[in-house]
C-alpha positions as CSV (number, residue, x, y, z in Angstrom):
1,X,6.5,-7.6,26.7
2,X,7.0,-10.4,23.8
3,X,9.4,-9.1,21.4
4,X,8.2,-8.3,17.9
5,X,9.2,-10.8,14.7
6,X,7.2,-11.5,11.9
7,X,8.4,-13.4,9.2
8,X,9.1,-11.9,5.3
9,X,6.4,-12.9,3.2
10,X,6.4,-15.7,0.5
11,X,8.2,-15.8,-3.0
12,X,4.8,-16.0,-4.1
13,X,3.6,-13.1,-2.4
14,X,2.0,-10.5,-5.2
15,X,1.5,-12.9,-8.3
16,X,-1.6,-13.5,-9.7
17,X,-4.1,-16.7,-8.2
18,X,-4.0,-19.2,-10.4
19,X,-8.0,-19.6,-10.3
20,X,-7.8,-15.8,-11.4
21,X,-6.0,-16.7,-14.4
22,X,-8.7,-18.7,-15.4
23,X,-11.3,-16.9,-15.0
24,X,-9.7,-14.0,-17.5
25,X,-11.2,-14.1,-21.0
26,X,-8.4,-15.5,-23.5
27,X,-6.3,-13.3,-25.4
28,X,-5.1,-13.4,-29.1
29,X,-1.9,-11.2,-28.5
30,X,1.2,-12.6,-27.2
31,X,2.6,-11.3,-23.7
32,X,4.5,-9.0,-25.6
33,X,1.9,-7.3,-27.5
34,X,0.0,-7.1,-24.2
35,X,2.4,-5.4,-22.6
36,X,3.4,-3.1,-25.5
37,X,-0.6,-1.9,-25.3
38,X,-0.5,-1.2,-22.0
39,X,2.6,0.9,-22.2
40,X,0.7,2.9,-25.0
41,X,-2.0,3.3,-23.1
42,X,-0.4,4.4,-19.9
43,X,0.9,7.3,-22.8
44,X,-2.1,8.4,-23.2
45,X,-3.1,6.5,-26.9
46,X,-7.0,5.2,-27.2
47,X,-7.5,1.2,-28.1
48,X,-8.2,2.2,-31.5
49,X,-5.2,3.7,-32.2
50,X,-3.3,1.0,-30.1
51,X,-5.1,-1.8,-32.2
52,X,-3.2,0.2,-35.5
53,X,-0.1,0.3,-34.1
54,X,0.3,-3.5,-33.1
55,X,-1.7,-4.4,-36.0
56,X,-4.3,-6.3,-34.0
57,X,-8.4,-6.5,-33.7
58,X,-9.7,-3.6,-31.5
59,X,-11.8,-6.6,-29.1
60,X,-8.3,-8.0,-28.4
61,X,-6.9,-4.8,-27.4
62,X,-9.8,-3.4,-25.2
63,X,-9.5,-7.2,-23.8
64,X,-6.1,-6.5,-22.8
65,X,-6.7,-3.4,-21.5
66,X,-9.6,-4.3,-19.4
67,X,-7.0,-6.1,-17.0
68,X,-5.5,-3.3,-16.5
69,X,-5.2,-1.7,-13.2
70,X,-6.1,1.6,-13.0
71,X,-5.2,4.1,-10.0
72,X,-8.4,5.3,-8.4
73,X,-8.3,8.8,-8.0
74,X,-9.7,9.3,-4.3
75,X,-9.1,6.2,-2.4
76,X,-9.6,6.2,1.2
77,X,-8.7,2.7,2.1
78,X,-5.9,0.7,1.9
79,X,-4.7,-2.7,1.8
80,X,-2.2,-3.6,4.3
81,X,0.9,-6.3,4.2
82,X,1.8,-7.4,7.2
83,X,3.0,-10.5,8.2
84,X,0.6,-13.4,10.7
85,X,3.0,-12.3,13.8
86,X,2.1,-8.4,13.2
87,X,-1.3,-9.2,12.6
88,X,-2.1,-11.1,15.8
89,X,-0.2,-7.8,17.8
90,X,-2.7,-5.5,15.8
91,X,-5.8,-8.2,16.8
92,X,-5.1,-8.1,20.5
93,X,-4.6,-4.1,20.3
94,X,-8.1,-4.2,19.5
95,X,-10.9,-2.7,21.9
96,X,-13.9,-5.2,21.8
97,X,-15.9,-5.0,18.6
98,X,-13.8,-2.3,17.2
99,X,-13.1,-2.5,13.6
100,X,-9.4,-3.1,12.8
101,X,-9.2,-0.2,10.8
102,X,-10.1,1.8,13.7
103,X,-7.6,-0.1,15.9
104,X,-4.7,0.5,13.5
105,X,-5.5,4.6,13.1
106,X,-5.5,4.5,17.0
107,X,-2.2,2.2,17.0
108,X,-0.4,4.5,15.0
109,X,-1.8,8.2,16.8
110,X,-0.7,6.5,19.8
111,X,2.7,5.9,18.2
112,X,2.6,9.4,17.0
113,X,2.6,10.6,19.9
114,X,4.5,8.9,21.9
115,X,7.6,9.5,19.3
116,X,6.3,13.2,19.5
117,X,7.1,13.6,23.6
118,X,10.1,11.6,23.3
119,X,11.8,14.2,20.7
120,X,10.7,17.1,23.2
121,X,13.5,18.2,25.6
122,X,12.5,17.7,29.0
123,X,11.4,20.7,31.0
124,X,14.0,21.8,33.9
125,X,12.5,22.3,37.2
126,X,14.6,24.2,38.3
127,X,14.3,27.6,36.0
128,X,13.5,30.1,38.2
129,X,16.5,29.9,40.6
130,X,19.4,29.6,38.2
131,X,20.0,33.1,35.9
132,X,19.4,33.1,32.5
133,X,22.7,34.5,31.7
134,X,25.7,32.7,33.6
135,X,28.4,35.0,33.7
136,X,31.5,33.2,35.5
């Protein structure tokens, strides 16, 4: 069996596409200000209120605050990071047309369990002929 070792990813791994940049509606407040909303908002506070306290439009606060990610409450998928070397061991684990999200719950049960027998002590054979209470 190949041994497994992937590469870390990128220094640009995480940041934002530059084409997605773009495509974002322009913003009146400075980087500052946007992030001061944000934190106000994460408080709890409503744009309005936010547009008082940074004494800015309402439109350029709900503008900042429509980029903002939001935690979805019941999510069941994930996105993945792993690097091209993992990925090609999780391709080939595949069976047929399975869907890689399938082969990766299967991948890790299997692991599961495997690290679940290991951690068991193994059963002596030989129980019934040696006493339970050695008394020498």
């Amino acid at each position: 069996m190949t041994k497994f070792q992937g590469k870390p990813p990128g220094s640009g791994a995480g940041t934002i596409s530059h084409r997605t940049e773009r495509l974002r509606p322009t913003l009146a407040l400075d980087p500052k200000q946007v992030a001061e909303a944000r934190r106000l908002r994460r408080t709890g506070q409503e744009p309005g209120e936010i547009a008082l306290a940074l004494d800015v439009a309402v439109d350029e606060v709900e503008k900042a605050l429509m980029q903002m990610r939001s935690p979805r409450p019941e999510t069941t998928r994930g996105t993945l990071n792993v690097t091209l070397a993992a990925h090609r061991i999780l391709m080939a684990e595949r069976q047929g047309n399975e869907p890689v999200w399938q082969t990766m719950d299967r991948v890790v049960d299997e692991l599961l369990r495997l690290r679940a027998a290991a951690a068991k002590p193994a059963r002596r054979k030989d129980t019934a002929e040696q006493p339970l209470l050695a008394l020498e």
